[in-house]
C-alpha positions in Angstrom: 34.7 -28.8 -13.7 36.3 -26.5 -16.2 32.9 -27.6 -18.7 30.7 -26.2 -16.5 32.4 -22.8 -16.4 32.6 -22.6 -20.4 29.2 -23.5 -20.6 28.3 -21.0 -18.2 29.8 -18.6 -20.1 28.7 -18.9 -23.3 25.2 -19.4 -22.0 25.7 -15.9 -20.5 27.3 -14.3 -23.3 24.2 -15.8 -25.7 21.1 -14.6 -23.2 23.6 -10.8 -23.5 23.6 -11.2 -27.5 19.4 -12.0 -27.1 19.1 -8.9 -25.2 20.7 -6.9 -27.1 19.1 -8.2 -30.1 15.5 -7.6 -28.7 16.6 -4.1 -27.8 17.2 -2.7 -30.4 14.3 -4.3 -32.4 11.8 -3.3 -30.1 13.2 -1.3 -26.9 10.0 -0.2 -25.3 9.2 -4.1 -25.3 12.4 -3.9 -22.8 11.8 -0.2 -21.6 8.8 -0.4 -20.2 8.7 -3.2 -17.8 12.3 -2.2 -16.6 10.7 1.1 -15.4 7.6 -0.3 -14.1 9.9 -2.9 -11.9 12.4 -0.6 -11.3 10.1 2.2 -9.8 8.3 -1.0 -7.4 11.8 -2.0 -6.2 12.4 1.9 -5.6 9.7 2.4 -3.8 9.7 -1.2 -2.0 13.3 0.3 -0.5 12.2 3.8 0.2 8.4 3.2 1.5 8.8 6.5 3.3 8.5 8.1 -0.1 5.5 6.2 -1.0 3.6 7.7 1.6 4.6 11.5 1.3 3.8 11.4 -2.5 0.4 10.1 -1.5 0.2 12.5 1.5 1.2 15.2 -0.6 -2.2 16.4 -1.8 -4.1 15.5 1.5 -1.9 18.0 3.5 -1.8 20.9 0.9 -6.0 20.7 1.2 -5.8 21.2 4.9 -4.2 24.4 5.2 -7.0 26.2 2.6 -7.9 29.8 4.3 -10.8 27.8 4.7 -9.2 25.3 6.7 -7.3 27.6 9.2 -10.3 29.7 9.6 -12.4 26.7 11.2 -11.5 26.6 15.0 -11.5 23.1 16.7 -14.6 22.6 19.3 -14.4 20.4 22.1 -16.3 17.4 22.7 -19.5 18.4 24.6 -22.5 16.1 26.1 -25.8 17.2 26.5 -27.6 16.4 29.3 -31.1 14.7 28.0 -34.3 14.1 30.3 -34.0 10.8 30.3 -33.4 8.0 33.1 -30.7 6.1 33.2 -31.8 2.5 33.8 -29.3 -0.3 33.6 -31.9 -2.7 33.5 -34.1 -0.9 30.4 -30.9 -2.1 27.8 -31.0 -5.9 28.9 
């Protein structure tokens, strides 16, 4: 049993040592795809944020002087000259 927690540990310490390594040869190759992952997990634990960051610009268009200026009509039918026949859509 006590093999298995030294070669844990040295396996550990040796993937540490890799990192490190590859870090500072290259850090974007490190950099970059732990801010892309981190920002997916941010937002995959926060999806409230998601949507009022895409919201954003949808709401600040609909309150243009434009906007508040146009006044909501109703709904309104028109009666036509036609004859309702049930039997005319069958």
């Amino acid at each position: 049993m006590r093999k298995h927690g030294i070669l844990y540990w040295v396996l550990l310490i040796l993937f540490i040592i890799g990192i490190a390594q590859s870090f500072f040869i290259n850090p974007s190759g490190i950099l970059i795809p732990l801010i892309v992952f981190g920002t997916i997990y941010y937002f995959y634990k926060h999806p409230e944020k998601v949507f009022w960051i895409l919201n954003r610009n949808r709401n600040h268009s609909r309150h243009t002087k434009y906007a508040l200026k146009r006044k909501r009509r109703r709904f309104t039918v028109i009666k036509g000259n036609k004859d309702d026949d049930p039997t005319r859509y069958h």
